[in-house]
Every structure is written in structure tokens, then in C-alpha cells.
ZAGU-85011 format. One record per residue (C-alpha): z negated, y negated, x. Coordinates in nm, 4 decimals, padded with zeros to 6 digits. Layout:
N
zz, yy, xx
Z, Y, X
...
***
This chain:
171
zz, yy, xx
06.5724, -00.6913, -03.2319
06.5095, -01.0685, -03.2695
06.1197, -01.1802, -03.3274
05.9656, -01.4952, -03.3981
05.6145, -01.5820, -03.2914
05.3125, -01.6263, -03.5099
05.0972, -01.8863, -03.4523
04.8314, -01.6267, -03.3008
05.0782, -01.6096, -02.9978
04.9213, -01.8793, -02.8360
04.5510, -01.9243, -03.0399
04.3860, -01.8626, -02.7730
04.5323, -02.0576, -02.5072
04.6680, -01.7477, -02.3158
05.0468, -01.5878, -02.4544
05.0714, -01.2589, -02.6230
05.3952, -01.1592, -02.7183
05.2707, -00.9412, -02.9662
05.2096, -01.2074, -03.2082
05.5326, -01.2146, -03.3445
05.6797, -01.0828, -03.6499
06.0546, -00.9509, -03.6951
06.3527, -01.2408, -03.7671
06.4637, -01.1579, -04.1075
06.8340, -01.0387, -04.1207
06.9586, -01.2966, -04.3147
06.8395, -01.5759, -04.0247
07.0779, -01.5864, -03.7200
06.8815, -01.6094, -03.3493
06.8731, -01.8880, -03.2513
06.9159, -01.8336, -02.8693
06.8744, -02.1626, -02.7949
06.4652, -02.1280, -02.9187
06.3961, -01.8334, -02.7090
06.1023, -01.8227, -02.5165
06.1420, -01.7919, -02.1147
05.8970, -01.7164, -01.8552
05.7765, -01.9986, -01.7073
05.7399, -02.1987, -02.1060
05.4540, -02.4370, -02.1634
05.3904, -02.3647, -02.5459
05.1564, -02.5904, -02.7848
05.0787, -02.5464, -03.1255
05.1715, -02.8854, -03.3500
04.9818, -02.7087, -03.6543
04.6954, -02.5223, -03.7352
04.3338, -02.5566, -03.8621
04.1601, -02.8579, -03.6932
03.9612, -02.6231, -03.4759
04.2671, -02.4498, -03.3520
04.5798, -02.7100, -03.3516
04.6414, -02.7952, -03.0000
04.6349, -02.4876, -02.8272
04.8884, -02.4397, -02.5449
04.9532, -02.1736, -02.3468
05.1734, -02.1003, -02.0291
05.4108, -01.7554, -02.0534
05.4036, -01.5612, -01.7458
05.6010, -01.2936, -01.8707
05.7808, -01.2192, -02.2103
06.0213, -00.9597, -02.3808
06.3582, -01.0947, -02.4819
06.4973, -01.1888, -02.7746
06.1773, -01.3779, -02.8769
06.2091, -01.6863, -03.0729
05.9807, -02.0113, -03.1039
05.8628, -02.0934, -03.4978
05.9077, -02.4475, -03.6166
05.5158, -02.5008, -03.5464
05.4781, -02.4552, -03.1763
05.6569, -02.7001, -02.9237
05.7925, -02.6056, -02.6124
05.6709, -02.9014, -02.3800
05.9145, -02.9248, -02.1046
05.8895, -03.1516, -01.7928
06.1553, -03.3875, -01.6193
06.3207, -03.2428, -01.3492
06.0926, -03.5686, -01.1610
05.8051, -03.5070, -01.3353
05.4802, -03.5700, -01.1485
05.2896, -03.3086, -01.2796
05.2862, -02.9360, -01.2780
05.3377, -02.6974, -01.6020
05.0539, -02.4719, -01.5071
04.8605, -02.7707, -01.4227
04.9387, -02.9408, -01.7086
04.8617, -02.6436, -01.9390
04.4547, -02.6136, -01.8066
04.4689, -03.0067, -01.8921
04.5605, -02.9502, -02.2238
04.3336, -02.6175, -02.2672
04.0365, -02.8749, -02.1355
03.8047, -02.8954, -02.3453
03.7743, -03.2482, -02.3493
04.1131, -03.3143, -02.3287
04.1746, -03.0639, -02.6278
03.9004, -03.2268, -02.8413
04.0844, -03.5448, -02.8013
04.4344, -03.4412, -02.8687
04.3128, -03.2605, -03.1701
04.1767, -03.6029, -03.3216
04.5641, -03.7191, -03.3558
04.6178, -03.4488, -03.6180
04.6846, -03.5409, -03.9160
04.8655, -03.5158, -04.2085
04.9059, -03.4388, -04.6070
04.7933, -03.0523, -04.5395
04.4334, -03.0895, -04.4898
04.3723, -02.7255, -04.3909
04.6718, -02.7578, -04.1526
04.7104, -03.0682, -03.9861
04.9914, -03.1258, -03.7854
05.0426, -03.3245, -03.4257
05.3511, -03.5288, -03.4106
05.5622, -03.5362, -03.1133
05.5415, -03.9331, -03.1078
05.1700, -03.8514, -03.0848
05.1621, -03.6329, -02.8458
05.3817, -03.8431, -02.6124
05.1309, -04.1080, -02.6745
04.8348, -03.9139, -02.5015
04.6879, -04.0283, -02.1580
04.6601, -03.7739, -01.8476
04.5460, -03.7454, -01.5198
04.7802, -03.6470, -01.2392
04.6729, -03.6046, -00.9168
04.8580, -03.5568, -00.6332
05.1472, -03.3216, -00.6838
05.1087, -03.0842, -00.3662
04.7162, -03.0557, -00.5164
04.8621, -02.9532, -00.8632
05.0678, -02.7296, -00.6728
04.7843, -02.5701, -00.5096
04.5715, -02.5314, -00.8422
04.8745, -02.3572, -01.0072
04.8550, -02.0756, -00.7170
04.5368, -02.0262, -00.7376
04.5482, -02.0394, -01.1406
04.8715, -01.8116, -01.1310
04.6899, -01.5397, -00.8915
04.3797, -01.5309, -01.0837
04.6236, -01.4638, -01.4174
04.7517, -01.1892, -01.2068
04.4364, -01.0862, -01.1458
04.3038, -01.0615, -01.5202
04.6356, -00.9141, -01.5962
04.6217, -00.6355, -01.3437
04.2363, -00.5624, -01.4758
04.3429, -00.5553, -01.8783
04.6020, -00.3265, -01.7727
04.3728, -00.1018, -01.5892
04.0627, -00.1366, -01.9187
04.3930, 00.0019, -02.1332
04.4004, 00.2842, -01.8975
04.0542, 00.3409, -01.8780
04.0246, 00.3150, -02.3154
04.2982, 00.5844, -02.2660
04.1271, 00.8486, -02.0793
03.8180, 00.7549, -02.2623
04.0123, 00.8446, -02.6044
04.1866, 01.1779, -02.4425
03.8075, 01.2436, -02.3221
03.6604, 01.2258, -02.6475
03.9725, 01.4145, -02.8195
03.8745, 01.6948, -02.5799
03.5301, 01.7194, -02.6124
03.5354, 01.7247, -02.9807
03.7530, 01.9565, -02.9626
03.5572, 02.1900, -02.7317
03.7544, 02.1581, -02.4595
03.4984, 02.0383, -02.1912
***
């Protein structure tokens, strides 16, 4: 079934697909708004301590749609800088702090960025090929983390099916 993601799907600066919610049946997908692998994603609204979060999906399920307050920043095909590169930039904290001051807005417990504003902001952009090289070493330590959550799941999981068993008796 069709989802659409909560704003807690990129909070934190990393993607979890399992902030989303269901797509109520009277909305049609929008395919159009799905999210892809390889999506830089930035939050437009939010609190002021947590508007401008961005986050870079590695992997996703289909049939996953973006909500009206997240942007999907995507780069000229002759773009000088890279999307993984681009996305620690934003998660800086410097550079976060900064892009956070341009929120505003009537909602004063969520202010909004504007995609003028946002287009206005200033980055660095070094060389592409060392961009390139920051994103492989940024994309295998991702891999990394990944591979570990996965294995603290499995490790939570015997832990549980330990304790199950020993309460039982079992042991």
C-alpha cells in the first residue's frame, strides 16, 4: 500500500522509512512524489530546533510518498557538488544553525524555509573528485552502521528468546 512520510523520517538527519503513515484511500499516489534511493530529503518545516534537517536515502520500500513539508533537493545533471556531500554540509552544524535562521513564518511553533531561501544560501564546494571521495568513504561507513544495527536487532532478539526461556525454566 501507498505511505506518506512523517516528518520524523528524516529528524534526525539519517532516513527511516518507518516514519510514515498510510495514504488515505480517498488520496490518489502520487507516483511522481515517491521517494528513490539515492534522494537528498530536507525538511522546509518544523520546530526551530529541528527545521532543516536533511537526510540522504540509501535504501527505501516502494510506494513511499514525500509530504508537502519535506523537499526533495535535486542537483543539475552539471552540478558541481555531490548529493552525499552536499547532505553532511547541510547536517553541519554550522551550516544547519545558519540555514535554520531563514525560517520563518506566521506559525511560530513551525516555521517554515522557503525554497527562494534556500536557493539563496552560500556553500562550499571543493573539488568534485574530493567530494567524490568523501561520499565513498561516507557511503561505506553508512554501510557499516547499517550492517552493525542490523546485527544489535539480532543480538536484542536472542537476548528476548533468552530471557523468554529462562523465565520460563527452560535453561
Amino acid at each position: 500500500e501507498w505511505g506518506v512520510l512523517k516528518l520524523g523520517a528524516i529528524t534526525w538527519c539519517q532516513f527511516d522509512e518507518n516514519e510514515q503513515k498510510a495514504l488515505p484511500p480517498d488520496i490518489e499516489p502520487k507516483p511522481e512524489i515517491e521517494v528513490k534511493k539515492g534522494d537528498l530529503l530536507f525538511s522546509r518545516k518544523n520546530t526551530h530546533e529541528l527545521v532543516a534537517a536533511a537526510a540522504y536515502v540509501n535504501a527505501t520500500r516502494p510506494k513511499l510518498m514525500l509530504p508537502d513539508l519535506i523537499f526533495r533537493l535535486v542537483l543539475n545533471i552539471e552540478s558541481v557538488i555531490n548529493p552525499i556531500f552536499l547532505w553532511k554540509l547541510l547536517v553541519n552544524s554550522h551550516q544547519r544553525k545558519t540555514i535554520q535562521k531563514l525560517a520563518g513564518g506566521a506559525a511560530g511553533s513551525m516555521p517554515n524555509i522557503s525554497k527562494a531561501k534556500l536557493l539563496s544560501v552560500s556553500l562550499i564546494a571543493p573539488p568534485l573528485d574530493l567530494q567524490r571521495r568523501f561520499a565513498e568513504i561516507v557511503s561505506s561507513v553508512e554501510e557499516q552502521k547499517a550492517k552493525m544495527r542490523k546485527h544489535l536487532e539480532q543480538l536484542d532478539d536472542l537476548f528476548a528468546s533468552l530471557q523468554q526461556r529462562a523465565f520460563r525454566g527452560d535453561l
